[in-house]
LUMZA-634910 format. One record per residue (C-alpha): x negated, y, z; chain; residue in one letter. Coordinates in nm, 2 decimals, decimal comma. Example, Ala and Ser with C-alpha at 12.3 -4.5 7.8 and 13.67 -1.06 7.14 Angstrom:
// LUMZA-634910
+--------+--------+--------+-------+------+
|      x |      y |      z | chain | resn |
+--------+--------+--------+-------+------+
|  -1,23 |  -0,45 |   0,78 |     A |    A |
|  -1,37 |  -0,11 |   0,71 |     A |    S |
+--------+--------+--------+-------+------+
***
This chain:
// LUMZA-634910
+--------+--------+--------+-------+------+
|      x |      y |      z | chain | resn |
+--------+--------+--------+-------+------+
|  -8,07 |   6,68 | -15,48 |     A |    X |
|  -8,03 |   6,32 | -15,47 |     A |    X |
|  -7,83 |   6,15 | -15,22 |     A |    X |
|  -7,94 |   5,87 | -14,97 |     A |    X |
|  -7,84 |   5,53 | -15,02 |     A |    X |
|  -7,81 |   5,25 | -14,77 |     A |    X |
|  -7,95 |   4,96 | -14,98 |     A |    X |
|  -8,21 |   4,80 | -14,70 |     A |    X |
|  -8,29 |   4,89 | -14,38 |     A |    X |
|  -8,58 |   5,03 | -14,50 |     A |    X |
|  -8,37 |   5,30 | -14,72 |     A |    X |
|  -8,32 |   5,50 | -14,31 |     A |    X |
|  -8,66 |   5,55 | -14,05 |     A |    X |
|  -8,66 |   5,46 | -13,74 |     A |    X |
|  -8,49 |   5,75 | -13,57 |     A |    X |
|  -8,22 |   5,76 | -13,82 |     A |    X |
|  -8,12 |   5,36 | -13,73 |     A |    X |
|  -8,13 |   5,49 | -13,35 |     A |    X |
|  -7,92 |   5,80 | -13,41 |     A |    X |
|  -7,65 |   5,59 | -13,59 |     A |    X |
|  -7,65 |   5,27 | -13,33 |     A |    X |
|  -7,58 |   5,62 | -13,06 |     A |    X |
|  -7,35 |   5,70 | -13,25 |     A |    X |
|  -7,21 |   5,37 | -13,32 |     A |    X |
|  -7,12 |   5,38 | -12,93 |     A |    X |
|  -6,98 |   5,72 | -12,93 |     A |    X |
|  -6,74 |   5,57 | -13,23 |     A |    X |
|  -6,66 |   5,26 | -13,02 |     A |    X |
|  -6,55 |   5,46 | -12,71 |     A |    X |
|  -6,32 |   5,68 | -12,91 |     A |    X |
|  -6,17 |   5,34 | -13,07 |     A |    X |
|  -6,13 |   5,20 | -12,78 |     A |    X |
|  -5,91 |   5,50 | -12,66 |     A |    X |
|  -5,78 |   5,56 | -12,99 |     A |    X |
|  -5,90 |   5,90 | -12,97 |     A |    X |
|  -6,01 |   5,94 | -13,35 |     A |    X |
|  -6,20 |   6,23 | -13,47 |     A |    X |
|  -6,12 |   6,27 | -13,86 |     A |    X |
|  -6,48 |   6,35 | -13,98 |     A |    X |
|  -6,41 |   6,23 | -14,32 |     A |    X |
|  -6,09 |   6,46 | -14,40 |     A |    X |
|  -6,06 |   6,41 | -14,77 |     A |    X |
|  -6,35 |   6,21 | -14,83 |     A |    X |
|  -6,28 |   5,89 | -15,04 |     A |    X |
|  -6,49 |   5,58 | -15,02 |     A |    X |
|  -6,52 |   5,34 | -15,33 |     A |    X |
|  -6,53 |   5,01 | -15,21 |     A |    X |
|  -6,69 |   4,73 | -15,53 |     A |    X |
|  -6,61 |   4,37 | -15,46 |     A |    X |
|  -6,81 |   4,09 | -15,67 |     A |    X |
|  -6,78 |   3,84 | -15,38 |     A |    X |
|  -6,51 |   3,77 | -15,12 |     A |    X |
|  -6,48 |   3,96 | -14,77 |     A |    X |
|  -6,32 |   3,94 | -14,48 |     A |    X |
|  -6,50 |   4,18 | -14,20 |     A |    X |
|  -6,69 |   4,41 | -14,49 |     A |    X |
|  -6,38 |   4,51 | -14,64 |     A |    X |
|  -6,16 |   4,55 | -14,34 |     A |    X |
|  -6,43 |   4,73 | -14,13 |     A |    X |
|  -6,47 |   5,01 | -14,42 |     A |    X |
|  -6,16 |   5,04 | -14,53 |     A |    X |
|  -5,98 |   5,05 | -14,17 |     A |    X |
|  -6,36 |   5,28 | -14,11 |     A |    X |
|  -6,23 |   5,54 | -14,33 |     A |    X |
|  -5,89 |   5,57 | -14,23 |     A |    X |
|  -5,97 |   5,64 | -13,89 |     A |    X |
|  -6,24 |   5,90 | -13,96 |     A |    X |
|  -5,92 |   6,08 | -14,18 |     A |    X |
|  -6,06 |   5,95 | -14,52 |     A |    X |
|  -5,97 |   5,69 | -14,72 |     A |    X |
|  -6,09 |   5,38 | -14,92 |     A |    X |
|  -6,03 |   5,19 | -15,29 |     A |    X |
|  -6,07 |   4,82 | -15,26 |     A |    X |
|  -6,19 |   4,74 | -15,64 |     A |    X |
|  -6,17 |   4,38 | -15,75 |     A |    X |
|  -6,41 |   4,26 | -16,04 |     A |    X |
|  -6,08 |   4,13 | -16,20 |     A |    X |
|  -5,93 |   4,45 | -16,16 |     A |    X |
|  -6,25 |   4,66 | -16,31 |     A |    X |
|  -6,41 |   4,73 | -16,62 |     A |    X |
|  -6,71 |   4,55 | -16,45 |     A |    X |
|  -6,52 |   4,24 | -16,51 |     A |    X |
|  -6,49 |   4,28 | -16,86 |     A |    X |
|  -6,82 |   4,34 | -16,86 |     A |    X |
|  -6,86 |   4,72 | -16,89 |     A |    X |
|  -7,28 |   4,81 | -16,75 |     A |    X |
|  -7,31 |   4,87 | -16,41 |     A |    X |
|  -7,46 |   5,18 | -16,48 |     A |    X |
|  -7,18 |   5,34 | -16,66 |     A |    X |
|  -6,94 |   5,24 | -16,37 |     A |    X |
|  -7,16 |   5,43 | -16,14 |     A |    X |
|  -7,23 |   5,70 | -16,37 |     A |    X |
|  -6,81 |   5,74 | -16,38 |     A |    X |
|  -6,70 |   5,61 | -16,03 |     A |    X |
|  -6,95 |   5,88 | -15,85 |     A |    X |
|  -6,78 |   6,16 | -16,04 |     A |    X |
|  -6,48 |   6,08 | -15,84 |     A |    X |
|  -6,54 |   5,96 | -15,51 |     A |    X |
|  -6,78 |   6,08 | -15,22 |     A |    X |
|  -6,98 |   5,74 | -15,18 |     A |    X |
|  -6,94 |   5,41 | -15,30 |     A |    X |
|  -7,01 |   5,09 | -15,10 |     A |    X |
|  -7,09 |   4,77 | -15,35 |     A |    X |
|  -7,06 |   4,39 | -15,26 |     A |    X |
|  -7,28 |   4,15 | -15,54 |     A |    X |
|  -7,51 |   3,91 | -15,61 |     A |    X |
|  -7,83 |   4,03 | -15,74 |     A |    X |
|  -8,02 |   4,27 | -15,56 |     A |    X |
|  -8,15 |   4,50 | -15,91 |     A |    X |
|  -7,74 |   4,53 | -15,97 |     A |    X |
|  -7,75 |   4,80 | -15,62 |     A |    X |
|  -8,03 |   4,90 | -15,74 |     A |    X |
|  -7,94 |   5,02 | -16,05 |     A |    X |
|  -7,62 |   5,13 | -15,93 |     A |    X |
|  -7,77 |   5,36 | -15,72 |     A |    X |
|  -8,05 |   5,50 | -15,97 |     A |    X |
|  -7,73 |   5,64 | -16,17 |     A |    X |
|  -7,48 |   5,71 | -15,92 |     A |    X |
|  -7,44 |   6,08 | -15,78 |     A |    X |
|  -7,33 |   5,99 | -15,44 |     A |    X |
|  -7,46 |   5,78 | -15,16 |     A |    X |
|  -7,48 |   5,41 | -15,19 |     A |    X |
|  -7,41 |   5,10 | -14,97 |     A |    X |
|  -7,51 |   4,79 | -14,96 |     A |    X |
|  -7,23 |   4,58 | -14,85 |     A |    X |
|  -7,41 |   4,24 | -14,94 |     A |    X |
|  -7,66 |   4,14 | -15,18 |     A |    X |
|  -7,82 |   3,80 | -15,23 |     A |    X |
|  -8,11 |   3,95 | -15,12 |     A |    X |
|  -8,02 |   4,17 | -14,83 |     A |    X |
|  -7,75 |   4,19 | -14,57 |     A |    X |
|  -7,85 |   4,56 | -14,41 |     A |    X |
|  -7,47 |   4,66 | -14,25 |     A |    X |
|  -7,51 |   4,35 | -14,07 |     A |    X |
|  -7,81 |   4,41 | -13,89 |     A |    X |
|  -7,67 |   4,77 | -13,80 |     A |    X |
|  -7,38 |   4,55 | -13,63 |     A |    X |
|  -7,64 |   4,29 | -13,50 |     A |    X |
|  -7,88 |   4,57 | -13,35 |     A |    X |
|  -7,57 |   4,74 | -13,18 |     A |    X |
|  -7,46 |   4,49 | -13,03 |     A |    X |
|  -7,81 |   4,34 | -12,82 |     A |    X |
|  -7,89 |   4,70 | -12,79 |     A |    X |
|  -7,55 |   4,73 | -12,60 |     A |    X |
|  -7,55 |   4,45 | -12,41 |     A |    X |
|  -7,97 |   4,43 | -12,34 |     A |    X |
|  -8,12 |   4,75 | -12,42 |     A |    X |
|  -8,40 |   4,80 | -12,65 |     A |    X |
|  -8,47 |   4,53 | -12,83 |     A |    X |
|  -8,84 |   4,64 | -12,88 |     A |    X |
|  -9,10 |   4,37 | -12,79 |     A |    X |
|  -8,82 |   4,10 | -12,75 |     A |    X |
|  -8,84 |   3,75 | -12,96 |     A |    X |
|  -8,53 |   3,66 | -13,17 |     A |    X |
|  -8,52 |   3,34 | -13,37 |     A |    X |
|  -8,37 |   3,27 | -13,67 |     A |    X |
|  -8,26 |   2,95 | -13,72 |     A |    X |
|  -8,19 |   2,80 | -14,13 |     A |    X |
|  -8,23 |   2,95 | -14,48 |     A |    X |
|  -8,46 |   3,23 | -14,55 |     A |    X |
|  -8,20 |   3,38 | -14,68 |     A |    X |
|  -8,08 |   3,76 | -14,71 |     A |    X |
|  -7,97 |   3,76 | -14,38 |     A |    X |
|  -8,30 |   3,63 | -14,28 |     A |    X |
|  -8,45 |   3,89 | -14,50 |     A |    X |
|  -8,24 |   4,21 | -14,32 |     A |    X |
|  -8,38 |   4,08 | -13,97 |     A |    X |
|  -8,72 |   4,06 | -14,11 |     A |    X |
|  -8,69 |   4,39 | -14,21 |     A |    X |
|  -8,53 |   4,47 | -13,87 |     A |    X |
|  -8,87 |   4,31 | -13,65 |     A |    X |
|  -9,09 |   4,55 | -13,82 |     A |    X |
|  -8,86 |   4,88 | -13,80 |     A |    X |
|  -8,75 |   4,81 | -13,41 |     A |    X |
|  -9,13 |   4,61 | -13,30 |     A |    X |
|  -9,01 |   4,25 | -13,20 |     A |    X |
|  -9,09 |   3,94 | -13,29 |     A |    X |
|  -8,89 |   3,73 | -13,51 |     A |    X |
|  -8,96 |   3,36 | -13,55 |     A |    X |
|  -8,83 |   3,21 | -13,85 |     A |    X |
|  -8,76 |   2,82 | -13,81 |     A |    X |
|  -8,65 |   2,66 | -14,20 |     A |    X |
|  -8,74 |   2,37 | -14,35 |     A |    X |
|  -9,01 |   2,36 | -14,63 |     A |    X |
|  -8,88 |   2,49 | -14,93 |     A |    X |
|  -8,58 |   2,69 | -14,77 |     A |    X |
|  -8,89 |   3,01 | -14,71 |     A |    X |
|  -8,79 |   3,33 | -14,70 |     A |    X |
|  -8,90 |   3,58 | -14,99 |     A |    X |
|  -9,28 |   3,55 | -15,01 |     A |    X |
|  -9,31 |   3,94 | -15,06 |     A |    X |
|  -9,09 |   4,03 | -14,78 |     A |    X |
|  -9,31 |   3,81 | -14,56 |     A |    X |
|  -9,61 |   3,97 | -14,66 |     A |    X |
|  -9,43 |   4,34 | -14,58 |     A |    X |
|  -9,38 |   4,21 | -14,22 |     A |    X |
|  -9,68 |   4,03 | -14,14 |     A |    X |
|  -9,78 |   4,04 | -13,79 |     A |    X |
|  -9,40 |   4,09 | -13,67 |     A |    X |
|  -9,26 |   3,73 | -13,87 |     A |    X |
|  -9,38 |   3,37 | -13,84 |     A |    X |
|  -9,25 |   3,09 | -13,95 |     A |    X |
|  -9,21 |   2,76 | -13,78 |     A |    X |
|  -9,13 |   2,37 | -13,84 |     A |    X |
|  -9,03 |   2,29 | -13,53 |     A |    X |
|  -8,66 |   2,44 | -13,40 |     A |    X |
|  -8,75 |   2,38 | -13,04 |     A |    X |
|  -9,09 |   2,56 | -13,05 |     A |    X |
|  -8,94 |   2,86 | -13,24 |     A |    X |
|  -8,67 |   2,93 | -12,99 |     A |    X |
|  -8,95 |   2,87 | -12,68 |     A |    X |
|  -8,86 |   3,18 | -12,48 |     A |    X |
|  -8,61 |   3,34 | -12,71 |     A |    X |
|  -8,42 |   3,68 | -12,60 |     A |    X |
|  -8,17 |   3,62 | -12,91 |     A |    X |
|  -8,07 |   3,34 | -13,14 |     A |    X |
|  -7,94 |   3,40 | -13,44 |     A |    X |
|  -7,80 |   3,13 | -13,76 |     A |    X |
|  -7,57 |   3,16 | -14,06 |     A |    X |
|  -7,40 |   2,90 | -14,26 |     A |    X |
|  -7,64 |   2,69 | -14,45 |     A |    X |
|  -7,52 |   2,73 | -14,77 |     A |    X |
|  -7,45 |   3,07 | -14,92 |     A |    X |
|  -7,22 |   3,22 | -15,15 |     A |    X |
|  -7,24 |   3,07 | -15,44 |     A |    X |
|  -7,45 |   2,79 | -15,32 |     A |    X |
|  -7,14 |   2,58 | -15,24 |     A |    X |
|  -7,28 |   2,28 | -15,45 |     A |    X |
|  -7,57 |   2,20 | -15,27 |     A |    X |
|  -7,38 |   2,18 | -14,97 |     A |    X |
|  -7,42 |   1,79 | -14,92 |     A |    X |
|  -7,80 |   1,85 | -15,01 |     A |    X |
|  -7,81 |   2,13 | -14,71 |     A |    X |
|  -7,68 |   1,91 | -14,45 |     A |    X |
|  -7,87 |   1,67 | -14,48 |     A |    X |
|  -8,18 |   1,92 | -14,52 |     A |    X |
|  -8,11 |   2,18 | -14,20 |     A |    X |
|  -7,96 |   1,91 | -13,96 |     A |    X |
|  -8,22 |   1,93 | -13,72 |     A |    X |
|  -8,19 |   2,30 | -13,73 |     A |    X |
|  -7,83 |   2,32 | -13,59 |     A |    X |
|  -7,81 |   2,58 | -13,28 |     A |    X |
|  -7,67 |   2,34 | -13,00 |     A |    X |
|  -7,65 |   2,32 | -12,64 |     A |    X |
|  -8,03 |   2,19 | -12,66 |     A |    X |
|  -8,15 |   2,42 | -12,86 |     A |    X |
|  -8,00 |   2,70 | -12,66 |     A |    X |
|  -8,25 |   2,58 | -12,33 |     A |    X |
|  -8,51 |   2,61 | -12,48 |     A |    X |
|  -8,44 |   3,01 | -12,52 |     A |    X |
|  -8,42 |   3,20 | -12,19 |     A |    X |
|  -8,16 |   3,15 | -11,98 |     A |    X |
|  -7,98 |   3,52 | -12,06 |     A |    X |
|  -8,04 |   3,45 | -12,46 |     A |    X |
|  -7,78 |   3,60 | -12,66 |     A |    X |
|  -7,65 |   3,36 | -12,93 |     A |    X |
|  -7,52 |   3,56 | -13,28 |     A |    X |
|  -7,43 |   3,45 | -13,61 |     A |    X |
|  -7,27 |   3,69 | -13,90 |     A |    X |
|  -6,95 |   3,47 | -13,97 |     A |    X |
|  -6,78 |   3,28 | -14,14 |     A |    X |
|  -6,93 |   2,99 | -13,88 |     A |    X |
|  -6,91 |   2,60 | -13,99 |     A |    X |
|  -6,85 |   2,46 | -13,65 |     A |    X |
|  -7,06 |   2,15 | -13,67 |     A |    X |
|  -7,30 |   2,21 | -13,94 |     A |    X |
|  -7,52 |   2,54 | -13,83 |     A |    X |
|  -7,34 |   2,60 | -13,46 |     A |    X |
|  -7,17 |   2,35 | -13,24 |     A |    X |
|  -6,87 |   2,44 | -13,06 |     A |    X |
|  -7,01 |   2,45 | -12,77 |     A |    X |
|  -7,25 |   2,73 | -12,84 |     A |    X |
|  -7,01 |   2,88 | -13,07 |     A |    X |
|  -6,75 |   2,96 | -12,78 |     A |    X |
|  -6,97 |   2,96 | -12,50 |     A |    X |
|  -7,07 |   3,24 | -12,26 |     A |    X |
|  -7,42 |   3,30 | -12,48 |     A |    X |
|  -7,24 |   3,40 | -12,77 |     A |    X |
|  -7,17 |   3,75 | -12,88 |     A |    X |
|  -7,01 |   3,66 | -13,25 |     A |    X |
|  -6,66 |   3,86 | -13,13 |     A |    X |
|  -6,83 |   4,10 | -13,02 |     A |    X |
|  -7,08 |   4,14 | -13,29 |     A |    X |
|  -6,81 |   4,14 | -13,59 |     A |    X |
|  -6,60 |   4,42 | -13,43 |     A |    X |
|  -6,93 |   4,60 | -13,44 |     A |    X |
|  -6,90 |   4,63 | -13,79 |     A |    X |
|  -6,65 |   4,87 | -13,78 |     A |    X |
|  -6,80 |   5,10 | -13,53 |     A |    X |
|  -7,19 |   5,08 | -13,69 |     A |    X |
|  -7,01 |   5,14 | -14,02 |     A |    X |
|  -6,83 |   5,43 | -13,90 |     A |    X |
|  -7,17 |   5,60 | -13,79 |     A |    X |
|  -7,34 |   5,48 | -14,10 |     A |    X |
|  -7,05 |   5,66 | -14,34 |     A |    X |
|  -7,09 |   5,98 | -14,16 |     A |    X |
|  -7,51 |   6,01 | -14,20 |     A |    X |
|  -7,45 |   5,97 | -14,50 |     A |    X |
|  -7,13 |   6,18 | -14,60 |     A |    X |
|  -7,21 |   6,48 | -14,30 |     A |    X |
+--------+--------+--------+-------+------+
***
């Protein structure tokens, strides 16, 4: 039988998202009174990086030692796949030898084919195209702090990027309205518009996209390989920086998230970045305990 893979949110229905953000919380309450249940005795998670990480990496690997299993960071300079060997044979090879494997990269077709010849489930850590642990974190946490997040509006505020991609995907799956507010030539993936027509519109304007807004949510303007159009991007997505007045123009318990790394400055402000609205602390230490749920549908 082949196993499930993790590659967008569309990979799980529905239900399955729910029962892992419940179990997320059960996770979280047992972390918080370090009362771990090892789950995972024996399992062994192979963990690919192709681009760096901060919260990805520590919130798997540190995920797996606390469910009693364990994890293999694998640099590309470190691999065959640096030297070039397919990413098919690496998958073909690795999943002989460890219970799931959870890949970081840049083009999407590279999970995607990883995943077509790998024996064992498959996450997608971060691909340009989609960001899908993220949103498991993201969904947590509103859920958490605002119940369901069905019929709410959330704005996203920037590059129609693969972050912006994973919440698109997110509106349609959990019913909410997301309003997407880029400049012209910075729109999201045409396709993945289409998919989510009727839950995803995009605006000009940043004020008129966050009219009314239950959650606001940015990332840094240029991505991941990207770094040298920084100058260009600035200058670009100023008027799309999430500020004190952009915040008012949300409703007055809006939530205020962003995946991190933040650029004080460029996408955030300080201000909003440290203020009461924001749930960015909150929301990365999710990672660990959305991650956590996420290994054991898949491994259980």
């Amino acid at each position: 039988m082949k196993p499930r893979h993790f590659l967008t949110l569309d990979s799980l229905t529905h239900d399955e998202l729910l029962s892992i953000i419940s179990r997320a919380l059960e996770l979280k309450e047992q972390f918080k009174n370090k009362s771990y249940e090892p789950t995972l005795a024996n399992k062994v998670l192979g963990m690919i990086f192709e681009k760096s990480s901060t919260r990805t990496r520590v919130s798997f690997e540190a995920g797996m030692a606390q469910l009693g299993g364990h994890a293999i960071y694998l640099a590309p300079t470190g691999t065959q796949i640096g030297r070039g060997e397919p990413i098919q044979d690496t998958a073909r090879v690795l999943s002989r030898m460890v219970d799931c494997v959870m890949l970081r990269t840049f083009e999407h077709e590279r999970i995607e084919t990883f995943a077509e010849y790998s024996d064992v489930p498959v996450i997608n850590g971060l691909s340009d195209s989609f960001h899908p642990c993220q949103l498991l974190a993201d969904m947590l946490t509103y859920m958490e702090l605002r119940g369901s997040i069905e019929g709410k509006k959330v704005v996203w505020l920037g590059d129609g990027n693969n972050m912006c991609h994973s919440y698109m995907n997110a509106a349609r799956i959990f019913d909410f309205q997301l309003s997407i507010a880029c400049p012209e030539g910075f729109d999201p993936d045409a396709e993945i518009l289409a998919s989510t027509k009727g839950h995803v519109v995009i605006e000009r304007e940043p004020e008129t996209a966050a009219k009314s807004a239950d959650l606001v949510v940015t990332d840094v303007w240029a991505s991941m390989g990207q770094e040298d159009e920084q100058a260009q991007r600035i200058e670009k997505f100023a008027k799309y920086q999430v500020n004190t007045d952009l915040m008012e123009c949300a409703n007055d318990d809006a939530l205020f998230m962003h995946c991190l790394p933040a650029h004080r400055g460029e996408e955030v402000s300080e201000a909003i970045l440290e203020g009461p609205q924001s749930v960015v602390w909150e929301e990365a230490g999710n990672r660990l305990h959305s991650q956590k749920a996420l290994l054991e549908f898949l491994l259980l």
